[in-house]
N, C-alpha and C positions, 0 to 999 in steps of 0.2 A: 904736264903741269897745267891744271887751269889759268884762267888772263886771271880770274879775281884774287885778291889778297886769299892766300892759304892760312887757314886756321889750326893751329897745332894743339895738342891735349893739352898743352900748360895755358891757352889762351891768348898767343901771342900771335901776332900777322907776321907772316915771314912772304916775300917775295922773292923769286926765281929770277934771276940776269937773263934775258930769251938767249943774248949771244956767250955769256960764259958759263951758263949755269950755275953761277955761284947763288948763292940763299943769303937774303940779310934778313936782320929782325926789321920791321918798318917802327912799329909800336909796339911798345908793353900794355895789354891791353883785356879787362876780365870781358866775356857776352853774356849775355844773359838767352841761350839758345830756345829756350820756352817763350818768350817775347821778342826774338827774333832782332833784338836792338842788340846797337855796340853800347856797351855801359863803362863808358870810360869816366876818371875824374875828372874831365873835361864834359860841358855841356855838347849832345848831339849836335852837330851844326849843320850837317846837308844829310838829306836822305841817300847819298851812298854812304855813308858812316851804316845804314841799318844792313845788317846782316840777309833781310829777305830780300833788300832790293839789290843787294852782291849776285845772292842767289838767282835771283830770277832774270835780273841780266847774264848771267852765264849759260842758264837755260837759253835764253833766247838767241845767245851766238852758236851753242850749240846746236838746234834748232834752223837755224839759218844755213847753217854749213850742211846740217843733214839734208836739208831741202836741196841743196845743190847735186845730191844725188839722184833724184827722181827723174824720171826717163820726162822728155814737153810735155806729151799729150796727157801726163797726169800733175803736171803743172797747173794746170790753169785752173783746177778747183780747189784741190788739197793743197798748193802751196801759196795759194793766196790765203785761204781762211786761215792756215796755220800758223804764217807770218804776223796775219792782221792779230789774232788770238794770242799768240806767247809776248809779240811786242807792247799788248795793253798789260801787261803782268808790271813791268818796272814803270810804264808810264803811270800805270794808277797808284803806286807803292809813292811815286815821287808827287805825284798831284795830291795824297794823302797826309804827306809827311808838311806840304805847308800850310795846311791849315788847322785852323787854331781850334775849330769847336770839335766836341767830343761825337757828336752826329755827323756832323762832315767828316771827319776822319772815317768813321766807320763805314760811311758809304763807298770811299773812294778804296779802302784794302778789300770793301767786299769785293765789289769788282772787281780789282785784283785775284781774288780768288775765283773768282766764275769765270775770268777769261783762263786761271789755269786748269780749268776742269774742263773751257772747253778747248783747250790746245792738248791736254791728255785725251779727249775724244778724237780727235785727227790724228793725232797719233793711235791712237787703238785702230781707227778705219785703218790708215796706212797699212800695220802691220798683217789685218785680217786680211787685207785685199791680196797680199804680196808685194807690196810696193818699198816697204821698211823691213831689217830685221831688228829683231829684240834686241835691245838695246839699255844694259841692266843697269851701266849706271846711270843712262837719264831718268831711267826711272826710279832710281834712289833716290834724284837730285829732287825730280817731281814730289816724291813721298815725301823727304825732309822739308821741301819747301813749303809745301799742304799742310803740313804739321806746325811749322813756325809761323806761318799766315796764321792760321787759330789761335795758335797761343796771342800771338800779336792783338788779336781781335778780342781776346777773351780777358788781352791786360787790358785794352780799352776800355774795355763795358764795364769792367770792374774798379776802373779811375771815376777817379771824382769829375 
């Protein structure tokens, strides 16, 4: 079970007990997965309410634990850039989320997006080198996140 809130087909966040495994419902709650935001009746209040920056923080713990795999001596190039690269994913999501103008915002999810294009390039080195194996649901999580970044990006530019 992933750490972040699980999204179920009805749209509702269900959490996993780590010690019992029980599931409760957290919130009743619609997304809107093309824009990447929680769209609750309630106003967004913190950028983990948004759905990309869930996503992309679970990338990054992922990410970090698979790093823990790497033999030193390939440490010290690929697991520094690929830390420094997946970690500006949620940083820039959340440096995005508090500001107010519509060009600020855009700037700060582009980034977001370029650092995940270049944390899927370390990862792609990784795997051609030998150092990683394939690894298909990160890269589901990568493709769905890349996709909701855009959407995110393409609500913005289309707002007032």
């Amino acid at each position: 079970m992933r750490r972040f809130d699980q999204i179920n087909a009805v749209g509702r966040n269900t959490r996993t007990n780590e010690v019992s495994g029980a599931t409760s419902v957290t919130r009743n709650e619609a997304f809107s997965f093309e824009e990447g935001l929680c769209m609750e009746n309630k106003k967004v209040e913190t950028y983990q309410d948004l759905i990309v920056w869930q996503m992309s923080h679970e990338l990054t713990l992922q990410i970090f634990k698979l790093c823990q795999k790497l033999r030193k001596d390939e440490q010290a190039f690929l697991v520094d850039h690929l830390r420094s690269s997946v970690s500006q994913i949620p940083i820039n999501i959340a440096l995005g989320f508090k500001r107010r103008g519509k060009t600020a915002k855009m700037h700060y999810y582009r980034a977001a997006v370029t650092a995940l294009e270049e944390s899927n390039y370390y990862l792609t080195l990784s795997k051609e080198l030998g150092y990683l194996k394939e690894d298909q649901e990160l890269k589901e999580l990568i493709e769905n996140l890349e996709k909701k970044m855009k959407g995110l990006l393409r609500s913005i530019a289309s707002s007032k």
